[in-house]
C-alpha positions in Angstrom: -39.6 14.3 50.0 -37.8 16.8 48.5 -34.5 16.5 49.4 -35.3 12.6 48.6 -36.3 13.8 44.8 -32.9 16.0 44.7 -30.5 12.9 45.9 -32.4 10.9 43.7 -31.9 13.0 40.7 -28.1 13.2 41.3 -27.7 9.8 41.8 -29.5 9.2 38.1 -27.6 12.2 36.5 -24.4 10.5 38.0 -25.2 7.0 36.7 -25.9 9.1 33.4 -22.3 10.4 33.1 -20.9 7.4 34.1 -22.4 5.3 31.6 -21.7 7.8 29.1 -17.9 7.7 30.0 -17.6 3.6 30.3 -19.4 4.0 26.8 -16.7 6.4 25.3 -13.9 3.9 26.8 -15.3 1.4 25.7 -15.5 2.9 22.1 -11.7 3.9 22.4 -10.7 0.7 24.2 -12.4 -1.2 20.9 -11.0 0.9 18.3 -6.8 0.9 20.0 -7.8 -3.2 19.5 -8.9 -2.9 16.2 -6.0 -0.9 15.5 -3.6 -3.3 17.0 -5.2 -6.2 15.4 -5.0 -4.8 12.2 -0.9 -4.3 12.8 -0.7 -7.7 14.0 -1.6 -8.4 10.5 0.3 -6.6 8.6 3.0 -8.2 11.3 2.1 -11.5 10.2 1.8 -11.0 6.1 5.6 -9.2 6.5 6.9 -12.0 8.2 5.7 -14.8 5.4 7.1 -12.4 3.0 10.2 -12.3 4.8 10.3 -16.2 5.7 9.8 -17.0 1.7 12.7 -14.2 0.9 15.0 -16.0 3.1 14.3 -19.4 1.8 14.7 -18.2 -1.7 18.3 -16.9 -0.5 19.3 -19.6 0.8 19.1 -21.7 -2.3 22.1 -24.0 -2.8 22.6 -22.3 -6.4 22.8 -18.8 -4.8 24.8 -19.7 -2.2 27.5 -21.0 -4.9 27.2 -18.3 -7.1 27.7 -16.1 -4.1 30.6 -17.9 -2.8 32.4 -17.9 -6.4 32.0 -14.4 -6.8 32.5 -12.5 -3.8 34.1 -15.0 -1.8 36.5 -16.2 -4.7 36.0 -19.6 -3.6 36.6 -22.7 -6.0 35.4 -26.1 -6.4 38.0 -28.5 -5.1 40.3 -30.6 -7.7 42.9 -33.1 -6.7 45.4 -30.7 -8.4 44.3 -27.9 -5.1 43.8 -30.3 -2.2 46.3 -31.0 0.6 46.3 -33.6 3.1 47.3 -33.1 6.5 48.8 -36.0 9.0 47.8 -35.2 12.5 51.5 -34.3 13.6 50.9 -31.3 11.1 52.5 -32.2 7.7 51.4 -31.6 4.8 50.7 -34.3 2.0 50.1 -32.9 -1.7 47.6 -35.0 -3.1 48.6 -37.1 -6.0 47.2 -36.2 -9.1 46.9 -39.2 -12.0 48.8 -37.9 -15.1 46.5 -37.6 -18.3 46.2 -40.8 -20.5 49.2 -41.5 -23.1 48.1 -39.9 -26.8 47.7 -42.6 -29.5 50.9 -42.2 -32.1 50.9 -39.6 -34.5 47.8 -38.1 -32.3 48.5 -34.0 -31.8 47.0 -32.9 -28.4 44.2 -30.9 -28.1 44.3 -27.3 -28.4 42.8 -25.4 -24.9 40.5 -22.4 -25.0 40.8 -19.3 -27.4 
């Protein structure tokens, strides 16, 4: 009976320690979740900001204003466009000349 009592008691003091450790694992397991939950988050607010940043960037008025000034690009004019025939030659487009003056009329005077 004894020896029952002793193997008994280790069995119990065993179970003891093990619940006691899947507890604590538990407690870890739950709190590296809560962690990584609470990243995922942040993840998720970052990439809205991000997503309304890049739509505000891409805006058809800062994309011009980008491409005039550090691309030195210009609206087209008939007086800058060429046409090219598919054998490779190149036609200057023809520009209309400006409307006659009326007589006696002086022209106008450009920019300072």
């Amino acid at each position: 009976m004894a020896r029952l009592n002793l193997l008994l008691l280790i069995a119990v003091l065993a179970t003891a320690l093990l619940l006691v450790h899947t507890q604590y694992r538990s407690r870890q397991l739950f709190t590296e979740m809560e962690r990584v939950n609470a990243e995922a988050h942040r993840l998720e607010v970052e990439f809205d900001r991000l997503q309304v940043d890049k739509r505000a960037q891409a805006t058809p008025l800062r994309v011009e204003k980008l491409a005039k000034e550090q691309l030195k690009m210009a609206t087209t004019t008939p007086a800058i466009t060429l046409y090219v025939r598919q054998d490779g030659s190149v036609i200057p487009a023809v520009v209309s000349p400006p409307p006659p003056l009326p007589a006696g009329a002086a022209p106008a005077k450009k920019g300072h």
